[in-house]
N, C-alpha and C positions, 0 to 999 in steps of 0.2 A: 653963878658958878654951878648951880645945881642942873640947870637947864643947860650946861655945857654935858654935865655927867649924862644926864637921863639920854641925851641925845645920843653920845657916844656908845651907850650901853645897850641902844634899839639898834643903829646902824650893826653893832656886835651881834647883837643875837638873831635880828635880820636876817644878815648875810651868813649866820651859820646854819639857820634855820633851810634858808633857802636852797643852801650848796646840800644840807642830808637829808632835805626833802626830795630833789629833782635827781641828785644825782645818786644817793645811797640809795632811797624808798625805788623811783622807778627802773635801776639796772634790777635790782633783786628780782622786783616784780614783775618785769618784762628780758628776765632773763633766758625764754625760751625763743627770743627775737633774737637777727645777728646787734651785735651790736655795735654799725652803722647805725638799722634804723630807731634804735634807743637816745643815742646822742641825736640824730634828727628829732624824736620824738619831743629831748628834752629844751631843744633848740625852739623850737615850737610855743613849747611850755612859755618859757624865758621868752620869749619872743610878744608874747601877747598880754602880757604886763610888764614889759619895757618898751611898750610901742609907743608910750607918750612920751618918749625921749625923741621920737622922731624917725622916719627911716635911716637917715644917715645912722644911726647908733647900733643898727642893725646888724651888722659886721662884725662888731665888736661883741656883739651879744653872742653871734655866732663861734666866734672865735674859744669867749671864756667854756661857751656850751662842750669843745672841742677838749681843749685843755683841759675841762674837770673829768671829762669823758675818758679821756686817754689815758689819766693819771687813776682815775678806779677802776678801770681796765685791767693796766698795768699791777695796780697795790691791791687788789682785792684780796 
């Protein structure tokens, strides 16, 4: 059960880790770029430690890069 929790609670903090690293840390920091080439930048990011999922998966990666982009955009 325990190795159910710890699991859950990496994948947790991972993925929040990850989304206010790329997406909070680098608009702030390369907020004198448009920001196009930010979400490319972070697409990039993402892109080059999710490549052992494969090219196919690439799209997708693109995509979430888009959406987190548009939405700190938007809510900042």
């Amino acid at each position: 059960m325990s190795n159910i929790f710890s699991t859950g609670l990496i994948v947790i903090v991972n993925s929040i880790y990850e989304e206010v690293l790329l997406t909070g840390y680098f608009f702030k920091r390369f907020e004198k770029y448009h920001p196009v080439v930010i979400i490319i930048f972070s697409f990039i990011i993402r892109a080059s430690y999710h490549s052992y999922q494969g090219w196919a998966k690439l799209p997708m990666v693109f995509i979430m890069a888009l959406v987190f982009g548009v939405y700190y955009i938007k809510f900042k």
